[in-house]
C-alpha positions as CSV (number, residue, x, y, z in Angstrom):
1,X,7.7,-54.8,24.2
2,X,7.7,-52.7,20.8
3,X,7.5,-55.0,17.6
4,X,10.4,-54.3,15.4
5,X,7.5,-52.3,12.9
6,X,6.7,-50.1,15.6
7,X,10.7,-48.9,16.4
8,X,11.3,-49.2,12.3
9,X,8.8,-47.0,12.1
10,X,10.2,-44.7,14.7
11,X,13.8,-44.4,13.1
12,X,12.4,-43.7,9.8
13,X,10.5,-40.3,11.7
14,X,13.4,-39.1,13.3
15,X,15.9,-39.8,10.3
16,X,13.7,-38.8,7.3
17,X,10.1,-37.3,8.2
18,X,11.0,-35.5,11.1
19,X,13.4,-33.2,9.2
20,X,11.4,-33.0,6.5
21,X,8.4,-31.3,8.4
22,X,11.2,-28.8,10.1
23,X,12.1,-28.0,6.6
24,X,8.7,-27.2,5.3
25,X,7.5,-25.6,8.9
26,X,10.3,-23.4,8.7
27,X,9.2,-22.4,4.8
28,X,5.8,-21.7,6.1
29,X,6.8,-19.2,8.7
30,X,8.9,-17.5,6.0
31,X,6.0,-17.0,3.7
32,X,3.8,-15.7,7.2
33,X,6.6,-13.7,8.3
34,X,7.2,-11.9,4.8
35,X,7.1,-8.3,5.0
36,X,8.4,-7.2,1.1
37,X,6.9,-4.0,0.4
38,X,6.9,-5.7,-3.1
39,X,4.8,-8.3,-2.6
40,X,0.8,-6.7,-3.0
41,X,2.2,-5.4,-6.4
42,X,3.2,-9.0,-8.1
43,X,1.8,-11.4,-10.4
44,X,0.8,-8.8,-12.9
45,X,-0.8,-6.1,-10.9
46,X,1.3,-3.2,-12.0
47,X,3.5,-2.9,-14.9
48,X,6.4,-5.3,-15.0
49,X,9.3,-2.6,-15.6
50,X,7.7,-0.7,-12.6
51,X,7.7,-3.3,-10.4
52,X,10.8,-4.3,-11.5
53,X,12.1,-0.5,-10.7
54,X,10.9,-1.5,-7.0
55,X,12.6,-4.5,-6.5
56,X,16.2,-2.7,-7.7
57,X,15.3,0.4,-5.5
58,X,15.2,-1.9,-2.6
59,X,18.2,-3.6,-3.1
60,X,20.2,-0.2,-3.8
61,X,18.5,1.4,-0.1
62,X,16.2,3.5,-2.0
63,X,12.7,1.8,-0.9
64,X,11.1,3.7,2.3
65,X,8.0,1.1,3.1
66,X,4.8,2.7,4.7
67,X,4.1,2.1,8.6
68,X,0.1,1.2,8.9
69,X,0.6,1.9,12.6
70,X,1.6,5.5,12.5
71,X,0.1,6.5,8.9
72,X,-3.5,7.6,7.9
73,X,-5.0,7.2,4.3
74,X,-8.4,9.3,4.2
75,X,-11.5,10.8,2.2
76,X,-13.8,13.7,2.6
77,X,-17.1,14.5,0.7
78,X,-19.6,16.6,0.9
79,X,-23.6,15.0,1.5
80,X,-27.2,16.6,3.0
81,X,-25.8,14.8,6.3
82,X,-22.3,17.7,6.1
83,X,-18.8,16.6,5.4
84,X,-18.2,12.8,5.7
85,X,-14.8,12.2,6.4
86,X,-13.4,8.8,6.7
87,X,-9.9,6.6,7.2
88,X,-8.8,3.1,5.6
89,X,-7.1,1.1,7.9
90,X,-5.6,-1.5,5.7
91,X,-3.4,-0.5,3.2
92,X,0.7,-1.2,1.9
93,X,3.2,0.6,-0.1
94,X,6.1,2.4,-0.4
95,X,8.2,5.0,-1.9
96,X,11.3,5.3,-4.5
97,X,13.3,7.9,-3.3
98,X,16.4,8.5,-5.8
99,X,19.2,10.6,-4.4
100,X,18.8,13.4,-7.1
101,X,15.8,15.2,-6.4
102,X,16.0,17.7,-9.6
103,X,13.8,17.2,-12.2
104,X,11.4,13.9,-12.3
105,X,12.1,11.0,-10.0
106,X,11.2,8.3,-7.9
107,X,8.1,6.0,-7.7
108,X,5.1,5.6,-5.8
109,X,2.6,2.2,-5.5
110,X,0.4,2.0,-3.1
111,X,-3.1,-0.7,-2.3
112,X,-5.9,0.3,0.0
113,X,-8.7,-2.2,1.4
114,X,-11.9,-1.1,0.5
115,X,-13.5,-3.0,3.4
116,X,-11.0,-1.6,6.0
117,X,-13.1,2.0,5.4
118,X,-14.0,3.5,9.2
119,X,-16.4,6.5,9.0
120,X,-19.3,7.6,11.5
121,X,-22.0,5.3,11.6
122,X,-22.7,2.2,10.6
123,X,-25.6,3.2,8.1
124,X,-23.0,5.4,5.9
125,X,-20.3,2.9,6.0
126,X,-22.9,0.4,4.7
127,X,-24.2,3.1,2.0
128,X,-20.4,3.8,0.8
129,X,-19.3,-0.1,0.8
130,X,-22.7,-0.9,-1.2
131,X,-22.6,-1.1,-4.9
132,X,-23.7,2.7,-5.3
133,X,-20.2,3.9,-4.5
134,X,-16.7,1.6,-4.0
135,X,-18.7,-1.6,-4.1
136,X,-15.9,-2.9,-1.6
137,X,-17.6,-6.7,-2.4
138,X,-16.5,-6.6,-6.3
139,X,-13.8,-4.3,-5.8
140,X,-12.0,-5.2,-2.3
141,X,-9.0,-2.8,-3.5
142,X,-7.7,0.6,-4.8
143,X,-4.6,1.0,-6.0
144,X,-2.0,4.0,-7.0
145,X,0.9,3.6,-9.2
146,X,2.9,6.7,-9.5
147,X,5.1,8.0,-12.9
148,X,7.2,9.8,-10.8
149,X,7.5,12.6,-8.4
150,X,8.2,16.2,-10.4
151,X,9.7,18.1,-7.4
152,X,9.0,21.9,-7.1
153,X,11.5,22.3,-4.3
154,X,13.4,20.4,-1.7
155,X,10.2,19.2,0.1
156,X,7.6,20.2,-2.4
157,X,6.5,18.1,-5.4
158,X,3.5,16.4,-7.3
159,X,3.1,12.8,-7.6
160,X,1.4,12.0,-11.0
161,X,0.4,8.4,-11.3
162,X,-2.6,6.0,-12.4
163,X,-5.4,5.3,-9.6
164,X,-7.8,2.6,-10.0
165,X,-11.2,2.3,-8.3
166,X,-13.9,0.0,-9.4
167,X,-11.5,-1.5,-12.5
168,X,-11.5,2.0,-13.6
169,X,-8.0,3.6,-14.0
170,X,-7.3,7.8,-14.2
171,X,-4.2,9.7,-14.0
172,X,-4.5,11.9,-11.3
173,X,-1.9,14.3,-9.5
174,X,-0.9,14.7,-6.0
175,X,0.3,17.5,-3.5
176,X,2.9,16.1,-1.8
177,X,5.2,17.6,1.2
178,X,8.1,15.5,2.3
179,X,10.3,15.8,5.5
180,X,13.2,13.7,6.9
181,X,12.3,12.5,10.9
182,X,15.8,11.4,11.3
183,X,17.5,13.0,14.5
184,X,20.7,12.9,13.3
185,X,21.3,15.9,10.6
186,X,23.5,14.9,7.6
187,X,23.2,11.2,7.8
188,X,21.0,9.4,5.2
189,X,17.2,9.4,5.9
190,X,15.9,6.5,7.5
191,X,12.5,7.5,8.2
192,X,10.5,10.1,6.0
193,X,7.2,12.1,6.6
194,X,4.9,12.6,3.5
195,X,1.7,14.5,3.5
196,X,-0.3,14.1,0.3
197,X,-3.7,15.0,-1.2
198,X,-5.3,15.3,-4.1
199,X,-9.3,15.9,-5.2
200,X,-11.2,13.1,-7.9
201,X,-14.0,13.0,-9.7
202,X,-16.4,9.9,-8.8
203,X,-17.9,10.4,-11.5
204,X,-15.2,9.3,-13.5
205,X,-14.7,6.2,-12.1
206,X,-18.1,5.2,-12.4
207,X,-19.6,6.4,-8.6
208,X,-22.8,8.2,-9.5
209,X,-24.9,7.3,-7.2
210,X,-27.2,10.3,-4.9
211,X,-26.1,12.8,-8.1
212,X,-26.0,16.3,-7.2
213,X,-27.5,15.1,-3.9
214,X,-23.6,14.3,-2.7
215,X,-21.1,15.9,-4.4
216,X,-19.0,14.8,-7.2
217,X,-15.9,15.7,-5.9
218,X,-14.1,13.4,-3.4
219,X,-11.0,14.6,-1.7
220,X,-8.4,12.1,-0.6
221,X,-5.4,12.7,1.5
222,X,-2.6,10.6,3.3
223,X,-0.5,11.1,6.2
224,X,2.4,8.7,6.3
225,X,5.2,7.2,7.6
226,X,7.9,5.6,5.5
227,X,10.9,3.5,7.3
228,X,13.8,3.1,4.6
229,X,13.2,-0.6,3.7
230,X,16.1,-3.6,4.5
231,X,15.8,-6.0,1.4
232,X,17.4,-9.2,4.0
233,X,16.1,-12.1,1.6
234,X,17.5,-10.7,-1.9
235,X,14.2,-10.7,-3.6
């Protein structure tokens, strides 16, 4: 036989506790399951008028969100060894894409993960993570907030915006090509193609390190994806 504490205590689970941990197991997996594209940019780590620019694009359709899966942010520079060129496989973003192209618009932010660098061998990767070049222990992240794209054609444009390695910010400019993947001509893009690259100083972001051994200039380059992004949760 149960004493009346035991099956008190029983009622109270199922009528108050019980739901109670639903609730809160149910916020959990929303927080795990977020996938904003706006999310790596908040609390402060771009400008607040840009990121709020994001957050409006999304809810007007104008946010395309990078796909890690079948995208490629990479690097190249030239060492004693030849051409080291490597791939970060951790990174988030996305794309403003207003529906007048003319002139100067749309927006660009973009984080990469240091640490998520692959490149061949495990005695470079070491060299490059190490505090001689991206220091990946103090600096885990790069990041790239655009100004805008200034289009040169329908597909053609330059992406200006602010990159940041190491705590230091430039303004640097990227090539950018741009195609719709959509199989259906004439409807509105849900998927774009974007091909960019660009070619940095290390130097100016405080990477000296083997000077004039390995050369000062680092090109970078991406090869993405964008899916146009579905704002469910009105954020």
């Amino acid at each position: 036989m149960f004493s009346k504490n035991v099956i008190l205590w029983a009622l109270v689970s199922a009528l108050i506790i019980s739901p109670l941990l639903s609730i809160a197991e149910e916020v959990v997996m929303q927080e795990d399951s977020s996938t904003d594209v706006c999310a790596p940019f908040a609390n402060g780590k771009v400008d607040a008028d840009m990121f709020q620019h994001m957050l409006d694009a999304a809810s007007k359709g104008q946010l395309y969100q990078i796909e890690a899966v079948s995208s490629r942010m990479g690097f190249c520079i030239d060492t004693p060894l030849g051409l080291i060129e490597g791939n970060f496989k951790e990174f988030k973003g996305g794309f403003t894409i207003e529906p007048n192209k003319k002139g100067v618009s749309g927006q660009a932010m973009m984080v990469v993960e240091t640490e998520s660098m692959e490149v061949p061998g495990q005695l470079i990767r070491s060299l490059l993570e190490s505090e001689s070049f991206l220091d990946s222990e103090h600096y885990p992240e790069m990041l790239f907030v655009s100004r805008g794209f200034y289009w040169l054609n329908e597909k053609e444009a330059v992406l200006v915006g602010d990159l940041t390695i190491r705590d230091v910010t430039k303004q640097v400019g990227f090539h950018v090509v741009m195609e719709e993947l959509d199989e259906e001509p004439g409807e509105s893009s849900q998927r774009i193609y974007v091909k960019a690259s660009t070619k940095i100083r290390r130097s100016e972001f405080g990477i000296i390190s083997m000077a004039p051994m390995v050369s000062d200039d680092l090109s970078l380059c991406m090869h993405v994806e964008a899916v146009r992004y579905q704002n469910t949760d009105n954020t």
